[in-house]
C-alpha positions in Angstrom: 0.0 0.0 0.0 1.6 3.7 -0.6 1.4 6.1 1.8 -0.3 9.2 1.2 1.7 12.0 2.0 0.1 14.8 4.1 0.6 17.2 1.0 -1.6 15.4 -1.5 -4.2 17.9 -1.5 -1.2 20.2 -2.6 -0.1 23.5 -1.0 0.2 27.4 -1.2 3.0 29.1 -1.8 4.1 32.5 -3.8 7.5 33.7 -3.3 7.2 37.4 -2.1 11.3 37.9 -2.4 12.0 39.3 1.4 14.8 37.5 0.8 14.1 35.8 4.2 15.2 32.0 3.3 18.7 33.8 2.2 20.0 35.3 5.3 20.8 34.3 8.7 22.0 30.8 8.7 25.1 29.4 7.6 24.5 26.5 4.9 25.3 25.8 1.3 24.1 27.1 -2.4 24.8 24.8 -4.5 25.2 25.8 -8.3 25.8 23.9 -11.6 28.6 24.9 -14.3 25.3 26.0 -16.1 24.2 28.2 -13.3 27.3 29.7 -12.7 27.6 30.6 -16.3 23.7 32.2 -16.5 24.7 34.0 -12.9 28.0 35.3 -14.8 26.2 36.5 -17.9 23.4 38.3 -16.1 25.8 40.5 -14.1 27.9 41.0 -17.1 31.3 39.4 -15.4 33.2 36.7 -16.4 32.9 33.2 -14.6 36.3 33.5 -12.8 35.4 36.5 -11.6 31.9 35.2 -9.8 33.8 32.1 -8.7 36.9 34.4 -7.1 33.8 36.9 -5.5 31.1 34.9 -5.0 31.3 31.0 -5.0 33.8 29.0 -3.0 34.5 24.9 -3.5 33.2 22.5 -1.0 34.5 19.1 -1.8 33.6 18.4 -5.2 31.0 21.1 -5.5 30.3 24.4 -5.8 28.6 26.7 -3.2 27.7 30.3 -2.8 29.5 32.3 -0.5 27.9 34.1 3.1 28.4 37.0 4.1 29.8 37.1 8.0 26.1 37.4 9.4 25.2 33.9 7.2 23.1 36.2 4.3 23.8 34.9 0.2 26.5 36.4 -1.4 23.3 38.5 -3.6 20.9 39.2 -1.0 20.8 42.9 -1.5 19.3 46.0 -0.1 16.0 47.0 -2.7 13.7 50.0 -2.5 11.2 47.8 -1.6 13.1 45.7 1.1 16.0 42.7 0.7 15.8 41.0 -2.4 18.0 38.7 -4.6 20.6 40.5 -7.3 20.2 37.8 -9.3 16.3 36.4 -8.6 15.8 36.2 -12.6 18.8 33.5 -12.5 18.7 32.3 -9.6 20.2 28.6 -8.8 17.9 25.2 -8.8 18.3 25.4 -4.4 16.8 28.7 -4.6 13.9 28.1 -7.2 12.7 24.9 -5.5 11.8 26.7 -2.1 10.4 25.7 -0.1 9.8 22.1 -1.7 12.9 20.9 0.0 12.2 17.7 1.7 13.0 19.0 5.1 10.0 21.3 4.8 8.1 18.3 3.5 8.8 15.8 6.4 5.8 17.0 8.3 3.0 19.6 8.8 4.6 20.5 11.4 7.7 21.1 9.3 6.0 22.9 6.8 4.6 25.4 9.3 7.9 26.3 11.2 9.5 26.9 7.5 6.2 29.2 7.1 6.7 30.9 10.5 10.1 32.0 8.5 9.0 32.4 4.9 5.9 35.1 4.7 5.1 33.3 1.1 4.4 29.6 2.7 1.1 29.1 2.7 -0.2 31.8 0.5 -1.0 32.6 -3.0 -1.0 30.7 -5.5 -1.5 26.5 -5.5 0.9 24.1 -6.2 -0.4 20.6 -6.8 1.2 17.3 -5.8 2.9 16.4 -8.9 3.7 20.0 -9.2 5.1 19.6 -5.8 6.9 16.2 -5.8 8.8 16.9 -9.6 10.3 20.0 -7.3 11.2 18.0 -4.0 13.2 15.4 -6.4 15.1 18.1 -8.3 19.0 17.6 -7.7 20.4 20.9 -6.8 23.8 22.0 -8.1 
């Protein structure tokens, strides 16, 4: 018998880009060859200069840097709050928030990731499949 997941009805989410899930905490961005070089081409730089200013090696991967207070690398100030520099291109990690499968364990997950991110549970509805086909994306 499968298990239904507690998310099979589907869920509400619209990113309003406070830039909260990017600052604070320590962690890892992980970005592709193919990211970096979208990233390097939207600010008009070339690739060694994002990896030398923005990205450091972590193992075999790639990562974003922090700044000393755990924000991304491009979390910015905007006239209209923090925002990402580089939303438009942004990495996989970033676009599948908050389907990670740590905000999927549980309700109860999903809710302490939405007492963080103003955009969990509102707007617009994103089905299971919808849902799922993000949660299984390999980031980086």
């Amino acid at each position: 018998m499968v298990s239904r997941k507690w998310y099979a009805d589907g869920l509400h989410f619209s990113c309003q880009e406070c830039g909260t899930c990017c600052s604070g905490e320590p962690g890892y961005v992980w970005v592709s060859k193919e990211e970096l070089r979208g990233i390097a081409e939207f600010l008009k730089i070339s690739e060694p200069e994002l990896r030398a200013k923005h990205t450091r090696r972590v193992g075999w991967r790639i990562s974003l840097t922090e700044m000393a207070n755990g924000d991304c690398t491009f979390l910015v100030d905007k006239t209209s709050g923090r925002g990402c520099a580089i939303y438009q291109v942004r990495p996989a990690q970033c676009r599948n928030w908050p389907f990670w499968g740590l905000n999927l364990a549980s309700q109860s997950a999903w809710n302490r990731a939405g007492q963080r991110c103003c955009g969990i549970n509102k707007g617009e509805f994103h089905g299971f499949e919808e849902i799922e086909k993000q949660r299984n994306k390999r980031n980086g």
